[in-house]
TIVO-2410 file (N, C-alpha, C; in nm, 3 decimals):
# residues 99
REC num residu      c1      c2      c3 atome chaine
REC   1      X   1.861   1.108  -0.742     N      A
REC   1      X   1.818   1.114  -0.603    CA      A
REC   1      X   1.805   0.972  -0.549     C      A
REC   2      X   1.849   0.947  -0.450     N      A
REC   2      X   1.820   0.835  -0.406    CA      A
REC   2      X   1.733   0.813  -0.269     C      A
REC   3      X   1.664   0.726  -0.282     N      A
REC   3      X   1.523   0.687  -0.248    CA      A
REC   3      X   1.543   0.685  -0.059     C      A
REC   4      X   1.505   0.739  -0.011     N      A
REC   4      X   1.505   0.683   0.122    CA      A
REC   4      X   1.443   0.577   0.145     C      A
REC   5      X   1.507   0.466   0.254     N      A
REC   5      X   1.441   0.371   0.327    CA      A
REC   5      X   1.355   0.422   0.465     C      A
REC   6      X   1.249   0.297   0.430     N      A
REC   6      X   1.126   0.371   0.542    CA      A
REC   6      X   1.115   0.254   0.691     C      A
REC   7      X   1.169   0.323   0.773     N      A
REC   7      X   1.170   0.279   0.937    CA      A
REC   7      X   1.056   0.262   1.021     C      A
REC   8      X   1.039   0.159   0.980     N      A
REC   8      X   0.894   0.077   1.039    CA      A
REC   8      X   0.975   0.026   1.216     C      A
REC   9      X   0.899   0.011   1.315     N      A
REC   9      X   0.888  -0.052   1.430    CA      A
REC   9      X   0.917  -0.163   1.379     C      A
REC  10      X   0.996  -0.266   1.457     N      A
REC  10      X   1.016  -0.392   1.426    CA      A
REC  10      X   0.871  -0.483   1.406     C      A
REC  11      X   0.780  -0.482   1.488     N      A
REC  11      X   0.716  -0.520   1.455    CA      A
REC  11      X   0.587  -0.540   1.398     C      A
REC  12      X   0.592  -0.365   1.334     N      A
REC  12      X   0.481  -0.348   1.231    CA      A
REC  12      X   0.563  -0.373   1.061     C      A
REC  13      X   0.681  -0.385   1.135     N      A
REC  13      X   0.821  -0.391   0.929    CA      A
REC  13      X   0.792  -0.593   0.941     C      A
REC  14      X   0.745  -0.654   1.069     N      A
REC  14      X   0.757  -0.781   1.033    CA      A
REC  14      X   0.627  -0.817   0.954     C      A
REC  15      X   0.497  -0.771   1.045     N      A
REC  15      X   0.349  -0.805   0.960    CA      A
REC  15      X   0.351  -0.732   0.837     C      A
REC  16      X   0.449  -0.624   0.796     N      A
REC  16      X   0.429  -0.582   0.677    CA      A
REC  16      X   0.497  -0.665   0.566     C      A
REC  17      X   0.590  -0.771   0.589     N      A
REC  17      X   0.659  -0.854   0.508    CA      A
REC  17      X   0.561  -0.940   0.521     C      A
REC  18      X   0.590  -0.992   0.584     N      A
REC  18      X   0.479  -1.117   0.594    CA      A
REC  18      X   0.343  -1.135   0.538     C      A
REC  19      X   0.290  -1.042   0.552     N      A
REC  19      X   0.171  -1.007   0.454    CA      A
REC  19      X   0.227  -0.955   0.321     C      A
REC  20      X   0.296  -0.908   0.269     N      A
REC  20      X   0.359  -0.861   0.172    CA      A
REC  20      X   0.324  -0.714   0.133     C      A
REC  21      X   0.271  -0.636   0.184     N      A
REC  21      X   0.214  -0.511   0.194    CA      A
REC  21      X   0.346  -0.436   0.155     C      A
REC  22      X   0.264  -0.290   0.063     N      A
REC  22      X   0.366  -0.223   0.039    CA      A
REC  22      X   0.394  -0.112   0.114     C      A
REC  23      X   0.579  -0.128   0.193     N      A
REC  23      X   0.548  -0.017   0.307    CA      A
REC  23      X   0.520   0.144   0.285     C      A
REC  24      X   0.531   0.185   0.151     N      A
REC  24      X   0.525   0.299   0.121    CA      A
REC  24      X   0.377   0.352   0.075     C      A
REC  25      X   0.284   0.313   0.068     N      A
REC  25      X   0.127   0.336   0.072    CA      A
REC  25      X   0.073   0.286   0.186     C      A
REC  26      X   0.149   0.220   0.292     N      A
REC  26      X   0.015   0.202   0.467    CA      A
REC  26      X   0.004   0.310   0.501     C      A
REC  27      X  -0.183   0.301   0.556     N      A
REC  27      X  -0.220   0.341   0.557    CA      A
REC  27      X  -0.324   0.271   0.670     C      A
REC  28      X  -0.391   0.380   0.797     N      A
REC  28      X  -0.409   0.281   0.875    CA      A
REC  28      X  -0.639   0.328   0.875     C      A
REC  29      X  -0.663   0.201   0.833     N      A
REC  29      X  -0.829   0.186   0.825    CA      A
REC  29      X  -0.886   0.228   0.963     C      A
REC  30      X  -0.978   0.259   0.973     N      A
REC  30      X  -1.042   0.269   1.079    CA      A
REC  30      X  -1.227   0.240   1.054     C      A
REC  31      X  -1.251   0.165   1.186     N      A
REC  31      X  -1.399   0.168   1.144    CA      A
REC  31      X  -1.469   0.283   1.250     C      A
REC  32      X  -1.583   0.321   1.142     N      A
REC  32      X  -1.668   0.420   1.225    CA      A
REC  32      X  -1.842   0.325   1.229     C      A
REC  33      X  -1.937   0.453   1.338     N      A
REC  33      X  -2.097   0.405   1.323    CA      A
REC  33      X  -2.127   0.485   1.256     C      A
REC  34      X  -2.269   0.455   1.293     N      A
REC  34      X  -2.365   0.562   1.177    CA      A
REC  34      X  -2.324   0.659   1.148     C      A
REC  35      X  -2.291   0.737   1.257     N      A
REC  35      X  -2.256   0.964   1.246    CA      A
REC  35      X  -2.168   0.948   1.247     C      A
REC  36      X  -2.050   0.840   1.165     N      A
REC  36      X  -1.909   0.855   1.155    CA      A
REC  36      X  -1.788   0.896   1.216     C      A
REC  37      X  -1.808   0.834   1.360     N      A
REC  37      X  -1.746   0.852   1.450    CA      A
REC  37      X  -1.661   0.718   1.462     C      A
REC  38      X  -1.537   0.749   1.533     N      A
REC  38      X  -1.438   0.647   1.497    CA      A
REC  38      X  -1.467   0.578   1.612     C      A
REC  39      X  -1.486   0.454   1.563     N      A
REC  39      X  -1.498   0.308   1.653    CA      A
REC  39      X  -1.347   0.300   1.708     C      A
REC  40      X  -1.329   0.248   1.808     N      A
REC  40      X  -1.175   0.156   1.868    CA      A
REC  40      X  -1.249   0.052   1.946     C      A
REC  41      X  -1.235  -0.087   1.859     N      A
REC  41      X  -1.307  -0.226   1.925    CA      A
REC  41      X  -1.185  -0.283   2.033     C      A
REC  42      X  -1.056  -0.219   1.941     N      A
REC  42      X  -0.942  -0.348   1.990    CA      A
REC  42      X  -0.820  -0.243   2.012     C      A
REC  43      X  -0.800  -0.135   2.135     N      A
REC  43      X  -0.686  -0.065   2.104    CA      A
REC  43      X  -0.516  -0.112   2.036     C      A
REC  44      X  -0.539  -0.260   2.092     N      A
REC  44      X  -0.425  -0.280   2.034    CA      A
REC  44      X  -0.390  -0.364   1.924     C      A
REC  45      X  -0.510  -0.315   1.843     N      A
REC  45      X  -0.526  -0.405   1.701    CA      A
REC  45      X  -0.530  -0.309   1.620     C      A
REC  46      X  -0.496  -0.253   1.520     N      A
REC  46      X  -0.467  -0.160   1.422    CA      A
REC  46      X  -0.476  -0.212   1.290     C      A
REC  47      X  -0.575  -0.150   1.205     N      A
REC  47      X  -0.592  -0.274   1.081    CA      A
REC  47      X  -0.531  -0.179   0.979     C      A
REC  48      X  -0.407  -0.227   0.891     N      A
REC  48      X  -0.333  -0.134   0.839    CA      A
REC  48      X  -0.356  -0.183   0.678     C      A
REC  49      X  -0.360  -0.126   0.600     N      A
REC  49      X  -0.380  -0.155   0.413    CA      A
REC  49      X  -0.294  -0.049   0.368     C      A
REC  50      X  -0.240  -0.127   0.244     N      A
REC  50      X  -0.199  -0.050   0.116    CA      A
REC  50      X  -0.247   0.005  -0.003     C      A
REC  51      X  -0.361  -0.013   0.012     N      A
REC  51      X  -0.469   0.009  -0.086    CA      A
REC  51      X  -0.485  -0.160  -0.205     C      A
REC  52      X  -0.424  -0.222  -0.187     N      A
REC  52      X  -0.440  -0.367  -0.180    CA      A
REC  52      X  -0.480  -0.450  -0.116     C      A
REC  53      X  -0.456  -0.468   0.009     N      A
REC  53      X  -0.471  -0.555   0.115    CA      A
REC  53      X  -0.493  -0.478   0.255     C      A
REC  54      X  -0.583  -0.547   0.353     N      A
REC  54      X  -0.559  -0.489   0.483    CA      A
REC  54      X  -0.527  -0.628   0.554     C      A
REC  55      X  -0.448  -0.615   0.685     N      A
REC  55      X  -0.437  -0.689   0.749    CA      A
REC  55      X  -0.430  -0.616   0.931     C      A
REC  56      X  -0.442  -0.686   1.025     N      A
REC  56      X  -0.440  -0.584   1.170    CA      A
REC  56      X  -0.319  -0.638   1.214     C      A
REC  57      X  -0.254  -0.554   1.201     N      A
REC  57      X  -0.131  -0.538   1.338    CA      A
REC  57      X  -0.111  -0.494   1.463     C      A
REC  58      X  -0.094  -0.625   1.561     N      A
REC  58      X  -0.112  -0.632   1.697    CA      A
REC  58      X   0.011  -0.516   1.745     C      A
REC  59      X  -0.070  -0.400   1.814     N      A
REC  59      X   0.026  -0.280   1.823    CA      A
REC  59      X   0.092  -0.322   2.005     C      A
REC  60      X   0.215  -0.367   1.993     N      A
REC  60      X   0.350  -0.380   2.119    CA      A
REC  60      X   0.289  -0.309   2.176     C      A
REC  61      X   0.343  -0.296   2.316     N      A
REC  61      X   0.349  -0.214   2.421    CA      A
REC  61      X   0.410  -0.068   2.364     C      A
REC  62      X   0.393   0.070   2.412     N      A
REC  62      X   0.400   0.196   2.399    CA      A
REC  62      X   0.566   0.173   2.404     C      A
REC  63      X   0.613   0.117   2.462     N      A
REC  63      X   0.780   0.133   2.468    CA      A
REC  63      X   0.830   0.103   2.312     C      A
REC  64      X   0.800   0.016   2.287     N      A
REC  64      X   0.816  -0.034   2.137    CA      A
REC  64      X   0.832   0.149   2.054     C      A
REC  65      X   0.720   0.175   2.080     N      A
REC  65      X   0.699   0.235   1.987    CA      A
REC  65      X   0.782   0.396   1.947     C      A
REC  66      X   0.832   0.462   2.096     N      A
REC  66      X   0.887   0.518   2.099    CA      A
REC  66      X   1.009   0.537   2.101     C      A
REC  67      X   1.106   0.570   1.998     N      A
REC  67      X   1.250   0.529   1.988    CA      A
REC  67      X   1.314   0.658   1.955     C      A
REC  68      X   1.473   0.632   2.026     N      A
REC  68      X   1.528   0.775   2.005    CA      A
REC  68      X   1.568   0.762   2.130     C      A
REC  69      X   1.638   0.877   2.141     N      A
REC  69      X   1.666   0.964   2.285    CA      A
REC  69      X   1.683   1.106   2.303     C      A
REC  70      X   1.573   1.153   2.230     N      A
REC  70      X   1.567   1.281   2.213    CA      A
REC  70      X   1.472   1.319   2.299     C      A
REC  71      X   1.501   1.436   2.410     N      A
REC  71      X   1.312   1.510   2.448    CA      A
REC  71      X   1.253   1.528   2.383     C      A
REC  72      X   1.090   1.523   2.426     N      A
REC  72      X   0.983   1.596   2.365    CA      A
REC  72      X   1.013   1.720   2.339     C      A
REC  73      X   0.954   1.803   2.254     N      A
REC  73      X   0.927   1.980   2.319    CA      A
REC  73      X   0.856   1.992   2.396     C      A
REC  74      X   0.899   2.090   2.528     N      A
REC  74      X   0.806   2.129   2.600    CA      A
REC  74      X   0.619   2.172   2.580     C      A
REC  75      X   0.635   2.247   2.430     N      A
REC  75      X   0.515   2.269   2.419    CA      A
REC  75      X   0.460   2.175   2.274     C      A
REC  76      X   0.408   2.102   2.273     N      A
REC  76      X   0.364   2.013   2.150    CA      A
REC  76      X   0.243   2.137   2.104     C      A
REC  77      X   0.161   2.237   2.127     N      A
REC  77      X   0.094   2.326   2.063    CA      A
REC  77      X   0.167   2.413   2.004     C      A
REC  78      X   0.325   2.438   1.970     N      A
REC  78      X   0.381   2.483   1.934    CA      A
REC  78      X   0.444   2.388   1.832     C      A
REC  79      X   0.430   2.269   1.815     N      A
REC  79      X   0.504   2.163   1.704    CA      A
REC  79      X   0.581   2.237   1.599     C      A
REC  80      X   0.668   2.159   1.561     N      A
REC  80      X   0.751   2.202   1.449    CA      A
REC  80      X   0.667   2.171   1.306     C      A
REC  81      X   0.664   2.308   1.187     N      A
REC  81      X   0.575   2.277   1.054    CA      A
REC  81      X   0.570   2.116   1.018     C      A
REC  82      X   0.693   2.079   0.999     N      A
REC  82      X   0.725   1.992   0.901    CA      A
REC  82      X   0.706   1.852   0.999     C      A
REC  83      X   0.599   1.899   1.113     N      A
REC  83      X   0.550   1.754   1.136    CA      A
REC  83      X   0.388   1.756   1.134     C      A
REC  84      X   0.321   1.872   1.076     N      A
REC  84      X   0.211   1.880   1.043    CA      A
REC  84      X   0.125   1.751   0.967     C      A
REC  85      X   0.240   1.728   0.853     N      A
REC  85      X   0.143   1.603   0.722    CA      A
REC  85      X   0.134   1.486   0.868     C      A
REC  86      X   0.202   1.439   0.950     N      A
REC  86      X   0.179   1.335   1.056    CA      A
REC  86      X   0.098   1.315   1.095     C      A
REC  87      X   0.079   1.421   1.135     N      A
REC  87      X  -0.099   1.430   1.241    CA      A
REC  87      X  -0.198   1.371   1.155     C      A
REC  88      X  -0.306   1.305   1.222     N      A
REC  88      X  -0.453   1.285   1.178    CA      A
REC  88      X  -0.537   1.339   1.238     C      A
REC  89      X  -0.605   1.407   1.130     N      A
REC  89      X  -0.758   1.498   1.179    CA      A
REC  89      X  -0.911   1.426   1.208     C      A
REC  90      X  -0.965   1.411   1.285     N      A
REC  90      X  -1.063   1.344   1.275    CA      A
REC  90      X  -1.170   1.386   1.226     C      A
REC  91      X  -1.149   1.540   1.171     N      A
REC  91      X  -1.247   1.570   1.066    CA      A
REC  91      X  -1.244   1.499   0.913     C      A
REC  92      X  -1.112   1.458   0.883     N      A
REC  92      X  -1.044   1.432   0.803    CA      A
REC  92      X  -1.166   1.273   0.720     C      A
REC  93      X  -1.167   1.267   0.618     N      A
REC  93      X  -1.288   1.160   0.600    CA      A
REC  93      X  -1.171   1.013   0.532     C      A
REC  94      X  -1.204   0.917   0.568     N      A
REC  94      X  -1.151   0.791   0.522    CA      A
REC  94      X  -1.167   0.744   0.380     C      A
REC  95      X  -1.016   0.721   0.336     N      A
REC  95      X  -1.030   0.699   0.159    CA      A
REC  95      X  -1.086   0.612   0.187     C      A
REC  96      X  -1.201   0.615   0.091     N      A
REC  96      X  -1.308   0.483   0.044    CA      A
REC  96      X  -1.416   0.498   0.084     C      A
REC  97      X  -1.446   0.587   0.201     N      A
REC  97      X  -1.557   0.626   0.280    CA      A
REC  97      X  -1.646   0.699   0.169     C      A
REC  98      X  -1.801   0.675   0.170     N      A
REC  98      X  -1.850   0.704   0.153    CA      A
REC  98      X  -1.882   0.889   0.195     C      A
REC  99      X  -1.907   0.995   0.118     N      A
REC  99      X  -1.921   1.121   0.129    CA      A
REC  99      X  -2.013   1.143   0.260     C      A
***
């Protein structure tokens, strides 16, 4: 079988070299407060780790980010299965987080 290559945004595939991070375990940190609610200090700072290292990657403008030329689906409450693992739950608790 051969391995797929993984299609990073240009410029989250550059801070991921550069830092040397491995692209196949990022994984993106988030800080919460007390009742574990998710903080956003810096929307366009994203602090991303491999379970080695974290570093924040300054997230481009929204154009960046969306690539393709495909439509949306009309109904995103209808999503396709096999884009379920994508999503993040915010029930969902942060590796490393305390129980």
């Amino acid at each position: 079988m051969t391995e797929q290559a993984i299609d990073l945004v240009p410029s989250l595939d550059k801070m991921v070299q550069v830092a040397g991070l491995n692209p196949k375990k990022l994984t993106v940190a988030f800080e919460a407060d007390d009742r574990r609610h998710i903080r956003i200090v810096d929307k366009h700072a994203v602090v991303v780790a491999d379970g080695h290292k974290m570093v924040s990657w300054v997230v481009p403008s929204l154009a960046e980010l969306f690539r393709g030329n495909r439509t949306p689906p009309p109904d995103m409450n209808h999503y396709p299965p096999e884009y379920t693992p994508h999503f993040f739950s915010p029930a969902s608790p942060v590796p490393g987080s305390p129980p």
